[in-house]
ROSE-776294 format. One line per field, with one value per residue (C-alpha): residue number from 1; residue in one letter; chain; x, y negated, z negated. Coordinates in nm, 4 decimals. Example, Ala and Ser with C-alpha at 12.3 -4.5 7.8 and 13.67 -1.06 7.14 Angstrom:
REM residues 2
vexlum: 1|2;
voke: A|S;
vexmi: A|A;
xx: 1.2300|1.3670;
yy: 0.4500|0.1060;
zz: -0.7800|-0.7140;
//
This chain:
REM residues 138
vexlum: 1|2|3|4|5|6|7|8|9|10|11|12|13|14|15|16|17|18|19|20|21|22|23|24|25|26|27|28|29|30|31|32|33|34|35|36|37|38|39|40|41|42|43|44|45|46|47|48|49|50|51|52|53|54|55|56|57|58|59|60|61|62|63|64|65|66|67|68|69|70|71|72|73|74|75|76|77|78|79|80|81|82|83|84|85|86|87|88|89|90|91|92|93|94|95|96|97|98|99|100|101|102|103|104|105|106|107|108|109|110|111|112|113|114|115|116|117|118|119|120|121|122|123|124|125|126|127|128|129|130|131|132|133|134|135|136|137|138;
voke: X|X|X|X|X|X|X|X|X|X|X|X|X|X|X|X|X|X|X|X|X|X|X|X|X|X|X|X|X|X|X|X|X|X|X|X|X|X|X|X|X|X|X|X|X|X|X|X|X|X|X|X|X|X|X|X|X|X|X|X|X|X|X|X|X|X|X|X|X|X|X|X|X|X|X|X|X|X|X|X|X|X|X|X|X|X|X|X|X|X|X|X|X|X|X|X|X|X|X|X|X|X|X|X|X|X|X|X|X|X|X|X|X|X|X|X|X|X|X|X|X|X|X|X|X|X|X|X|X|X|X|X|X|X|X|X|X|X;
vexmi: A|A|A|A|A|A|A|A|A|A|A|A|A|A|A|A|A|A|A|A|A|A|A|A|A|A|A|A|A|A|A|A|A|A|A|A|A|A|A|A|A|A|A|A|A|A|A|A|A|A|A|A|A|A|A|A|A|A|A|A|A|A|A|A|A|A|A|A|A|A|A|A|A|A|A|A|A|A|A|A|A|A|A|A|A|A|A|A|A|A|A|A|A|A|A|A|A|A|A|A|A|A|A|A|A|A|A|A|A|A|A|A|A|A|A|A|A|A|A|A|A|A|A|A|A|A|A|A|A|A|A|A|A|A|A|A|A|A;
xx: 2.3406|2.0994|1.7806|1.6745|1.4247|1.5801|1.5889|1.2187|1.0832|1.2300|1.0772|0.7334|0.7696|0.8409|0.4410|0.3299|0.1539|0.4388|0.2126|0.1981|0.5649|0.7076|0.5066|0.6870|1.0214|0.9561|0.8830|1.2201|1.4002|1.3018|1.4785|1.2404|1.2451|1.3152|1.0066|0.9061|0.7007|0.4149|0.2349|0.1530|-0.0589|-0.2694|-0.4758|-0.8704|-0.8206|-0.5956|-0.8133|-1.1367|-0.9711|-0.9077|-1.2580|-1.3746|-1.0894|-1.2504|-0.9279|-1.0944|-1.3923|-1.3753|-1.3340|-1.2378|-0.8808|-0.6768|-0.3870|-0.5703|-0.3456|-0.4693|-0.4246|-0.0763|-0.0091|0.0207|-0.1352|-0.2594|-0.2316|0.0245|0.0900|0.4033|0.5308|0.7843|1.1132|1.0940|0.7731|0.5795|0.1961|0.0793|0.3245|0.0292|0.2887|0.5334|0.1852|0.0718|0.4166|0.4040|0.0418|0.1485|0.4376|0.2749|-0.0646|0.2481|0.4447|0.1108|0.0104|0.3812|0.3484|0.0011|-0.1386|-0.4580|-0.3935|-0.6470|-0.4732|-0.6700|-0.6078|-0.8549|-1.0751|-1.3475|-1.0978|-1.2219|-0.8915|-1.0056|-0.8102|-1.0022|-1.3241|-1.1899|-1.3456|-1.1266|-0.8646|-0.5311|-0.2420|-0.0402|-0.2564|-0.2325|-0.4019|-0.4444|-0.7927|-0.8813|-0.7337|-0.9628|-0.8255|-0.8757;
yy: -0.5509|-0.2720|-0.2870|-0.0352|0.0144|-0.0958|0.0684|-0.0570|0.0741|0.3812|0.3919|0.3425|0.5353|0.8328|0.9303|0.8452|1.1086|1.2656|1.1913|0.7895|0.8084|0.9853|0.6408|0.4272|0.5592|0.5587|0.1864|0.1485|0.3142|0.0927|-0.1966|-0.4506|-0.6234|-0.5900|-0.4838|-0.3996|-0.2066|-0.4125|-0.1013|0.2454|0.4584|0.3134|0.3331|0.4236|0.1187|-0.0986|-0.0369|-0.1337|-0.4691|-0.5369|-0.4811|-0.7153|-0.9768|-0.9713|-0.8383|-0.5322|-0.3986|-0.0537|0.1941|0.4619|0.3213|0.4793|0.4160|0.6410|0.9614|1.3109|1.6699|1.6571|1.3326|1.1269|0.7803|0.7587|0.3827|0.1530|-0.2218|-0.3765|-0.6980|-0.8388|-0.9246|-1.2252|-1.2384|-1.5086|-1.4163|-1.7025|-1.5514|-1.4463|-1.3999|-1.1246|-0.9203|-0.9620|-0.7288|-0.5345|-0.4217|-0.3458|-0.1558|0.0633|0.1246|0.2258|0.4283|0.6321|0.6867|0.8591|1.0699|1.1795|1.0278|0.8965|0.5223|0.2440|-0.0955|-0.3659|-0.6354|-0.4390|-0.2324|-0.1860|-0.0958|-0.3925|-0.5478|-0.8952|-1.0114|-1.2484|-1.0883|-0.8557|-0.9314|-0.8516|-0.9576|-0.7382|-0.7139|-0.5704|-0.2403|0.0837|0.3689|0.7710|0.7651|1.1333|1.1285|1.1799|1.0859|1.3313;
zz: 0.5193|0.5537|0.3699|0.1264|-0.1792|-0.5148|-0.7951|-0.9365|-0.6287|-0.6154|-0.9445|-0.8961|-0.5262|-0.7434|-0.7950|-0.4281|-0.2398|-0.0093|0.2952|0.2272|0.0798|0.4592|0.6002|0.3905|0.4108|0.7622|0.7713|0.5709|0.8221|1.0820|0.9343|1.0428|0.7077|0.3446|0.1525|-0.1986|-0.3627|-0.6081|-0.7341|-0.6501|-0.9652|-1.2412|-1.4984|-1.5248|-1.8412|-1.6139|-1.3108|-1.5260|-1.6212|-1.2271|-1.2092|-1.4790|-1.3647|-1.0113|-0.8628|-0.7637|-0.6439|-0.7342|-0.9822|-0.8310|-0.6794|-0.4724|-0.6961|-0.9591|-0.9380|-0.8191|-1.0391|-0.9512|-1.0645|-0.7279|-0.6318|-0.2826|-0.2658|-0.2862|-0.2282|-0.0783|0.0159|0.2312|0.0369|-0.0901|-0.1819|-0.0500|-0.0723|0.1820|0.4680|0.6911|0.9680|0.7562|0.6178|0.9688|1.0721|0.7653|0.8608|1.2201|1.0675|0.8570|1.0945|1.3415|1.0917|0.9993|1.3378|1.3703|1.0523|1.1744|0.8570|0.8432|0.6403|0.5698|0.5593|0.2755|0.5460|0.7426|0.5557|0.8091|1.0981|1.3550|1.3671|1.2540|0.9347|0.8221|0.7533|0.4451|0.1192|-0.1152|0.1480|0.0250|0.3760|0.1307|0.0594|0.1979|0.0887|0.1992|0.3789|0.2934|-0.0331|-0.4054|-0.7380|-1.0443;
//
C-alpha cells in the first residue's frame, strides 16, 4: 500500500510555506517510508512556553508564521513514531537534505544545525526539524 499524508497532516501541512511544502511532498513521493507530520506553525504564547519548558531555545521559531500566514518549519517523524530510531531520522534527514537540494530550496535540518554533518553535536538535538533557511516570521 502506498504511503500518503493522513488527514491530520494534511491538516497542519495546510499553512507550510509552499517552498518547504514542494520538499515534503517530494519526500512523500519517493515512497521511502511513511512519515507524519508533528507540527508546522505556532504560537508567540506556545513558543514562549517551549522556551520556559527548555524545549526550545528560541523565540523567534521558524514555525512562527509569516504576513501571509505560513510557518517555515515543520517537524516530522517516521510512521510509527519511535523517537529513539536513530537509524529512520538518520534516512529521514538524508531524505529531506536530498529533496531540498532538488527543489533548489535552501533547508536547515535540527539534527544538524551547524551544517558539519556530525549528529551528535546538536544541542537542542531535533532529526525531526526542518526549517526554510532564508525565511523571517512576522
Amino acid at each position: 500500500m502506498p504511503y500518503s499524508w493522513s488527514k491530520k497532516s494534511l491538516g497542519l501541512l495546510e499553512c507550510l510555506h509552499p517552498d518547504m511544502r514542494r520538499v515534503v511532498d517530494l519526500v512523500m513521493s519517493w515512497q521511502v517510508m511513511d512519515l507524519t507530520v508533528v507540527r508546522t506553525k505556532t504560537t508567540p504564547e506556545l513558543q514562549a512556553e517551549k522556551v520556559k519548558g527548555g524545549f526550545s531555545k528560541t523565540l523567534n521559531s521558524k514555525h512562527l508564521t509569516d504576513a501571509h500566514g505560513f510557518a517555515g518549519a515543520v517537524d516530522l517523524a517516521p510512521y510509527p513514531v519511535d523517537w529513539k530510531d536513530e537509524k529512520r531520522f538518520g534516512v529521514l534527514m538524508g531524505l529531506m537534505i536530498a529533496a531540498a537540494k532538488v527543489q533548489g530550496v535552501q533547508v536547515r535540518v535540527g539534527g544538524n544545525w551547524d551544517g558539519d554533518n556530525d549528529f551528535h553535536d546538536n544541542t537542542p538535538e531535533d532529526p525531526g526539524h526542518f526549517e526554510l533557511v532564508n525565511f523571517r516570521p512576522a
